[in-house]
N, C-alpha and C positions, 0 to 999 in steps of 0.2 A: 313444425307439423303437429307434434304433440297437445301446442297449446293450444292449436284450432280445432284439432278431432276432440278438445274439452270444451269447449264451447257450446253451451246450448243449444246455441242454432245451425250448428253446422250437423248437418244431412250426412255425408259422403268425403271420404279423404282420398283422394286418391297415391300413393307411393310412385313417383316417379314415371310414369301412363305412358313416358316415351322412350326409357331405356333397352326394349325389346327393341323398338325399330332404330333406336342409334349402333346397338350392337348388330342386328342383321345389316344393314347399309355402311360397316366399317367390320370387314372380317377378320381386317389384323390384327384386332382387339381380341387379347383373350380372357375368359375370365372364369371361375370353378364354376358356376350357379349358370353361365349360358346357356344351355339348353333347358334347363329349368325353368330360368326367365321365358325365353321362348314358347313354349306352352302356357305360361302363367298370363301371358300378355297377346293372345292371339291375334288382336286387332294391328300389329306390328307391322303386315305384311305391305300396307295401304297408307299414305296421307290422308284420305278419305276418313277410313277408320279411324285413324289416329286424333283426327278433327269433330266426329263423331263423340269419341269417349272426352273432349276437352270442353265440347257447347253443349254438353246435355244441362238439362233442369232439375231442379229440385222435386221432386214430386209431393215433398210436405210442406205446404203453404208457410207452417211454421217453424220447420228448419232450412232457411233458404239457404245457408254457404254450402256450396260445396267447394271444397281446398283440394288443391294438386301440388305437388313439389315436385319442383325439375331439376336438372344438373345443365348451367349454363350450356355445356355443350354438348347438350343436348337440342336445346332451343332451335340451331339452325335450322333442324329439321323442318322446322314452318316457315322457314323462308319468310317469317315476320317483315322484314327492310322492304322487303320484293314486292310483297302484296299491300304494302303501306299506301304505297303511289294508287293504285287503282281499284281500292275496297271502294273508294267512296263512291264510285263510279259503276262499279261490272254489279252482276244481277245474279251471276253465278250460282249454283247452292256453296260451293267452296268458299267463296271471295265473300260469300256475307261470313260466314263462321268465320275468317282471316280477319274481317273486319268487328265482329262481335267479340272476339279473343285480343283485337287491339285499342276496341273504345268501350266494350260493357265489364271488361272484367275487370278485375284487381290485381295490380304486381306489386310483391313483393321481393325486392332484390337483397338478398343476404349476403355481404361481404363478408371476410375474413383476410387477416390480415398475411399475405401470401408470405412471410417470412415462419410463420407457424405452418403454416400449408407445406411451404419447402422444407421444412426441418423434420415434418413428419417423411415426408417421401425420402429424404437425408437418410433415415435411421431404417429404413426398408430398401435404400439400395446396397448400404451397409450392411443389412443382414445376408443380401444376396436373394431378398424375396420380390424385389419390382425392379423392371428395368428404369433408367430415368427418366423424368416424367418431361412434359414441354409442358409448353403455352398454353393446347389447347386442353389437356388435360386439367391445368390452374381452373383455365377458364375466363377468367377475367377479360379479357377483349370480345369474348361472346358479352358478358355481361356488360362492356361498354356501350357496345351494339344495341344491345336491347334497352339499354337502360336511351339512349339516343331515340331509337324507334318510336319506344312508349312515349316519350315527352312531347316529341313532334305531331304525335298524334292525340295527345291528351285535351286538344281543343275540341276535338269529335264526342268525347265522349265524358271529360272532365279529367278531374285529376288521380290519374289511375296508376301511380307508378310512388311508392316509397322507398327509398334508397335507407336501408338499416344494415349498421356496423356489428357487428358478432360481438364484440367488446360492450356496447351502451345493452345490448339484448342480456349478456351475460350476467352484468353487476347492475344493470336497473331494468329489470324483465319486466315491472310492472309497468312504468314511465315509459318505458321502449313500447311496448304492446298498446298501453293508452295511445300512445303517440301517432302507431299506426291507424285505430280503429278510430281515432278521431276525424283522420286522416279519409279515409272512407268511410264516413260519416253511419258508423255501425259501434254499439255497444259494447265498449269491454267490460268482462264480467271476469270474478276473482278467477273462478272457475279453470281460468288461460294460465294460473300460474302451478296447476300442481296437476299430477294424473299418479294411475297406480302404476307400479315397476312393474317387470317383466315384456315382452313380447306383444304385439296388438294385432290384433286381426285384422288390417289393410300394410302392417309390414310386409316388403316388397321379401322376395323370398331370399332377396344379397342381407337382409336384418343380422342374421347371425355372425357376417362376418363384420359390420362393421359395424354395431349398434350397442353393441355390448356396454357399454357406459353411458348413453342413455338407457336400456334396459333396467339398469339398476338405480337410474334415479327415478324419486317419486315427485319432481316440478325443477323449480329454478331455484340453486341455490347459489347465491352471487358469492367468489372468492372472499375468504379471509384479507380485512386488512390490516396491513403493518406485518403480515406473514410472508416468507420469501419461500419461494421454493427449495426443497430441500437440491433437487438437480435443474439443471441448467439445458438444454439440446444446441448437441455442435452443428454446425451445416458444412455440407462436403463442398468442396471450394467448384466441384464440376460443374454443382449448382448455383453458383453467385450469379454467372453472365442471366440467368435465368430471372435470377430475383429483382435484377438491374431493371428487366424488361417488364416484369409485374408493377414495380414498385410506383409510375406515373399512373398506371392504368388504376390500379388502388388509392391513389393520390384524390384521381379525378373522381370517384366515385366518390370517396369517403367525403369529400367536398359537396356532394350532395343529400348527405344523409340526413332523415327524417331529424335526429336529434345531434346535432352539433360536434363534431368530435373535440373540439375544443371544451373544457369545463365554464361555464360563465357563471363568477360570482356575484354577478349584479345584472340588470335591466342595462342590456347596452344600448338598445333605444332611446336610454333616456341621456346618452352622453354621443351619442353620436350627434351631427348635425345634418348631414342629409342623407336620406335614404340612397339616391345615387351611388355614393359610396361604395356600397354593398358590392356591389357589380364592376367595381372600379378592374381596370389594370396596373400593375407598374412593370419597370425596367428594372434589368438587371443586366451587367455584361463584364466580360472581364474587357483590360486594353487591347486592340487589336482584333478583337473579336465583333459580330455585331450586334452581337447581343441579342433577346428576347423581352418580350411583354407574355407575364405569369398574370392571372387572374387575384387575385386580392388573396381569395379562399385556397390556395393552393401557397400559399407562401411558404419558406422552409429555410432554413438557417443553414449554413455551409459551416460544420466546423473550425476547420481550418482560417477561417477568413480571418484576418487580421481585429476589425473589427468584434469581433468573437471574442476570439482570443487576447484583446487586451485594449478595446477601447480606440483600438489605431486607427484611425480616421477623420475626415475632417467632412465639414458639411453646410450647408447653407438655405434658408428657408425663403422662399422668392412669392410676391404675391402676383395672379392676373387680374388683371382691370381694362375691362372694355377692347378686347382684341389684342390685349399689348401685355408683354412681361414687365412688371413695372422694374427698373435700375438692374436688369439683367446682366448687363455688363460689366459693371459695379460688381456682383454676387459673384461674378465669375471669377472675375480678378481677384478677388480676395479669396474665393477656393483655392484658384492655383498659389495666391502669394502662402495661401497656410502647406499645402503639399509642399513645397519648395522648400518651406521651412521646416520639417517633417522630414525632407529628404527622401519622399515619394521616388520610384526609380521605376520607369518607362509606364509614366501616367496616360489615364484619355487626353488626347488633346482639346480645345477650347470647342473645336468643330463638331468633335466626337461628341460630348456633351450636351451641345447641343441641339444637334441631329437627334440622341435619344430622348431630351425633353420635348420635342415637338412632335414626335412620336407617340411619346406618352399624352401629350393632351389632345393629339387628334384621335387615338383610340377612346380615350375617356370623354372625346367631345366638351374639351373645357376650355371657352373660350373668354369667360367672365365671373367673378364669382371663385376664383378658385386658390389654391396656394400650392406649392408643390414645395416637397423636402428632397435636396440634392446630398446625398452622402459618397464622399469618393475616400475608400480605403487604402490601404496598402497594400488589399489585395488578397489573395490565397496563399495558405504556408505549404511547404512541401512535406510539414512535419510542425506536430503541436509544440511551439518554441515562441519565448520573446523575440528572439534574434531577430531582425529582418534580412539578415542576409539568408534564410529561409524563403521569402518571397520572391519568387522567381516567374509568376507567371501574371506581371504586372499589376493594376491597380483596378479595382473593382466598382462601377458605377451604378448607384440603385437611385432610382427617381421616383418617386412617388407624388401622383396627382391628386388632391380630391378639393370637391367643391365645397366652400368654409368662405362662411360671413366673416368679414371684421368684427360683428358686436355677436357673440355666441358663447353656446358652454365650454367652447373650447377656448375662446378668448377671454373677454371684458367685456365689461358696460361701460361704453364711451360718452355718455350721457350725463349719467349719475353717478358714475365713478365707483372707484374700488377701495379698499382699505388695506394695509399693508403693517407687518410686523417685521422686526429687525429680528436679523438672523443668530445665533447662537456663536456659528462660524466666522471666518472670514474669507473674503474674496481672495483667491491665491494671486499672490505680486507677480511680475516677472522674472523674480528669479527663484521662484518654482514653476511653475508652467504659465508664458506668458500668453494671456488673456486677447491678444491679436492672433495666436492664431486659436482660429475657430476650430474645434476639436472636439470627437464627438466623445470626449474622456468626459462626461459633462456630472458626477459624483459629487463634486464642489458646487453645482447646482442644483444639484436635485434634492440632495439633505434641507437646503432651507426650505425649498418646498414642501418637502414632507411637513416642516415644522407649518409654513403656512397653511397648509390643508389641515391639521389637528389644530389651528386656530381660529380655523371659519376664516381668514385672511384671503386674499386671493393671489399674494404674493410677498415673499422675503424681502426685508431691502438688508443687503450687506454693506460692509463695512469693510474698508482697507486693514492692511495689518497697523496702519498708526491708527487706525480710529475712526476716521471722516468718511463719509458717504461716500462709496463707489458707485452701484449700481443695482436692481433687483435681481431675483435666480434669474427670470427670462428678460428684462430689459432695463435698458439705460435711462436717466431719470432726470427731471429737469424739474427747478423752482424758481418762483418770479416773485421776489424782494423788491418794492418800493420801484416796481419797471423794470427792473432786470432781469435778464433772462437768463438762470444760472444753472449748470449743468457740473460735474466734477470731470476734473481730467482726465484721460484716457489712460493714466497709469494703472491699475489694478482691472479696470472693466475695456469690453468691448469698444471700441469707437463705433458703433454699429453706425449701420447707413443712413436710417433713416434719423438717427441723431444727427447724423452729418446735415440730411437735409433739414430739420428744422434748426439748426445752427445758419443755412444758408436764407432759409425764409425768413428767421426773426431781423436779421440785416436787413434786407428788401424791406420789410416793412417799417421798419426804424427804430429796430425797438435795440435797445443797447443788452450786448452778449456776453456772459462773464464762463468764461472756464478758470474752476478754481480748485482750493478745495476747503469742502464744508462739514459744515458735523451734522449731526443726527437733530442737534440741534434747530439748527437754522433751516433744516428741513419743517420739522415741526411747528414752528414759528413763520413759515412762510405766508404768501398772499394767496399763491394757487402752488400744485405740485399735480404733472402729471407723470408716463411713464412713457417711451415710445418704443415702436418696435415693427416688425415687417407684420408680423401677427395679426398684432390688435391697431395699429397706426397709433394712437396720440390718446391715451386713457386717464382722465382725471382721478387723482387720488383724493378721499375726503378724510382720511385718517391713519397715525401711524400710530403705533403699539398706545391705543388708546384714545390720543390728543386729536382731535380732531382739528381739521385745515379750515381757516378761515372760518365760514359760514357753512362749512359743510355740508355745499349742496352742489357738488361736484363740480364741473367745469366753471373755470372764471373766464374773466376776458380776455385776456392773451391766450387761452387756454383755447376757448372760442376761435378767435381769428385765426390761428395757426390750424387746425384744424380746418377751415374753411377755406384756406388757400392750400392746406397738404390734399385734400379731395381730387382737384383738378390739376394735380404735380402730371401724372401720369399723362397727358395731354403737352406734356412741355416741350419741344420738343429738345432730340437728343438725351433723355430721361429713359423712354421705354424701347422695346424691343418688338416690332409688331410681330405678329404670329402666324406665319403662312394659310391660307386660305384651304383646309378642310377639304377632301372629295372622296 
């Protein structure tokens, strides 16, 4: 409110314009200043009135804002939802102001984060100065409401509704304030970040009791960092069932908010590949249960989860193509053979699984074009522990759909191929974590990546602990010697699938298949070298730590042909999984 009453161009602030009549139409409410408010606010007695002091004009051509602040529940009182439906219609003098207050003006939704909100009421019922507070008091599900209202109707009149977290306002008041006025396509001026201390002359006449700390600041001064607070606020336990009930409804807002509550250190635009995305759903469910589809923007981490807690899970990355899961059957089998082996105890079953991937791609509408990551844990702990016999409320299924090329920033260049540097590490054997089961413990992979990303590389190849090529952090690797088609054993790496299938293709086509094992060498020295995987399918490599393959001009000819016959695998039949019919 402050930084708008500093605004050049705002005219008129009004303090809260509806608290008289939320107090008069709620008389169990008490409070020291009511009857004071009451006189202060005469227009109280009416909707009318009350609609009167909310559509008035600017009268100075050159200060056209005039600002109002309200207390979400307060809002009801205009019956906003009610009059949504038939502003656009009635003639009313009412229903035009209902409609002029839902598509000409501007909202501003201020969150706070209701665990601060309850710790303050916490420490006031603790005194013995407030009784305990509810819902509507928070407020937060009026502000769901509204914040619903406003959107539904923001086609009438454009985009009139910014959703701002009290956190991003706090420590980036300037960036916050831009954000909005850019937002409503009005000038911010420094002006918004500072005023004088003391008391103002449109403070509502409750200022004294609860303004006292803005009173005494002179603008925004965003917390100290790397400074902790010296105390901490306890919450009285009568309040938790409370916070339980705030906390999605805060969820879903803060999922809206003008400026991200997430931090991003980069242009995610430019690593994403389809805006879709953004909007996606996924699953999650424990066993036995039937789980839900969360909006993307709302995701949230279960402590407890095994997963969490230490990597405990196993997982499988499956691609769609043209109506069909491609080798769905395949991914599954091998989910459940890694669980078994894992010693998973009362898993989703194969059905279950199922049922929630198809779920997931008929809300995400993905019928082509897409990949999905299957992760199945061990589940929830009852208690932060390695043990598994802590896990007792089954196994945890999270599915995630989104739509992803084969040749993209998240893949490869299947064309012109990739380049690839040998790893520092080595591929763990079997007898330290064997590499058949798929696991999402994936630190043994991800370190070479890290090296191949500070190499410009586009992926590690490792090495067995004697030495000879196993496989890359993300996939299995095949070179073609004088016709051969050679790939290394399945002892250190993955047998992944889709090496299975082009081990199945180069047969069919006649080409002679060697599983062996080779060195880094005979990599480098080879004819062609590509990489395979469910991701990127069949990626030509044109060089390893330096040496470049062949002619290095990425794909060769075997390299070609298998590629040309892996395209239309998905068509084979007994291969894919068709994918029930959308409605």
């Amino acid at each position: 409110m402050y930084s708008f009453a500093s605004h050049p161009l705002t005219s008129l602030v009004h303090d809260e314009p509806l608290y008289a009549r939320h107090l008069h139409t709620s008389p169990h409410i008490t409070r020291p200043y009511k009857e004071e408010l009451l006189k202060s606010q005469p227009h109280f007695e009416s909707v009318d009135a009350c609609l009167e002091v909310l559509t008035q004009h600017s009268t100075n051509p050159s200060k056209p804002i005039i600002f109002h602040k309200h207390m979400a529940k307060q809002a009801h009182l205009l019956s906003l939802a009610a009059h949504a439906a038939s502003a656009t219609t009635s003639s009313n003098s009412n229903s035009v102001k209902h409609k002029d207050i839902l598509t000409k003006h501007k909202h501003i939704i201020l969150l706070r984060d209701p665990m601060k909100v309850i710790q303050s009421w916490s420490a006031a019922v603790a005194a013995g100065s407030a009784p305990t507070t509810t819902l509507e008091e928070i407020g937060l599900a009026d502000l769901v409401s509204l914040q619903s209202t406003l959107s539904n109707t923001g086609a009438w009149g454009g985009s009139n509704v910014a959703v701002v977290d009290s956190h991003n306002l706090i420590n980036d008041a300037e960036n916050t304030l831009t954000a909005i006025m850019n937002k409503f396509q009005l000038p911010f001026d420094p002006s918004m970040l500072k005023w004088k201390s003391g008391p103002k002359p449109f403070d509502g006449c409750w200022a004294s009791s609860w303004y006292s700390g803005v009173h005494a600041s002179t603008g925004w001064s965003p917390a100290e960092k790397d400074v902790l607070p010296s105390t901490y606020a306890k919450v009285d336990p009568i309040l938790l069932p409370l916070y339980k009930t705030c906390l999605p409804l805060y969820t879903l807002l803060r999922s809206y908010s003008i400026i991200h509550p997430a931090a991003k250190y980069c242009d995610v635009s430019q690593l994403q590949e389809d805006p879709r995305n953004e909007k996606s759903l996924y699953f999650v469910g424990s066993s036995g249960s039937p789980g839900a589809l969360y909006p993307r923007d709302l995701a949230s981490m279960v402590p407890y989860d095994s997963a969490v807690q230490g990597g405990d899970g196993v997982w499988e990355g499956v691609r769609i193509y043209r109506n069909k899961i491609f080798k769905f059957e395949r991914h599954l089998k091998r989910l459940f053979d890694s669980a078994h082996a894992l010693n998973f105890k009362n898993p989703h079953t194969p059905t279950e699984v199922k049922d929630a991937v198809f779920r997931t791609l008929a809300a995400n509408n993905i019928r082509d074009g897409g990949h999905i990551r299957l992760t199945l844990t061990r589940g929830i702990k009852c208690t932060s522990s390695m043990n598994p016999k802590f896990n007792v409320y089954g196994t945890t299924l999270i599915v995630a759909a989104e739509f992803k090329p084969t040749q993209g920033r998240t893949t490869y260049n299947n064309t012109t191929g990739v380049k690839l540097i040998t790893a520092s590490g080595r591929r763990n054997g079997p007898d330290l974590v064997d590499s058949k089961i798929h696991h999402n413990n994936l630190i043994n992979n991800i370190i070479p990546k890290i090296q191949a990303n500070n190499a410009g590389a586009a992926d590690a190849l490792m090495l067995g602990i004697d030495g000879f090529v196993s496989e890359t952090n993300a996939c299995n690797i095949f070179c073609v010697r004088d016709g051969v088609l050679c790939t290394p054993h399945a002892d250190y790496c993955l047998p992944g699938i889709t090496r299975e299938s082009i081990l199945l293709i180069g047969k069919e086509l006649g080409i002679e298949v060697k599983e062996g094992r080779f060195s880094l060498v005979e990599f480098m020295t080879a004819d062609e070298v590509f990489t395979t995987g469910t991701m990127g399918e069949l990626t030509p490599v044109y060089e390893i730590d330096g040496r470049q393959i062949a002619d290095g001009k990425g794909a060769g000819p075997v390299t070609k042909r298998l590629q040309e016959v892996y395209k239309d695998c998905p068509e084979r039949e007994g291969w894919s999984t068709p994918i029930p019919e959308f409605v």
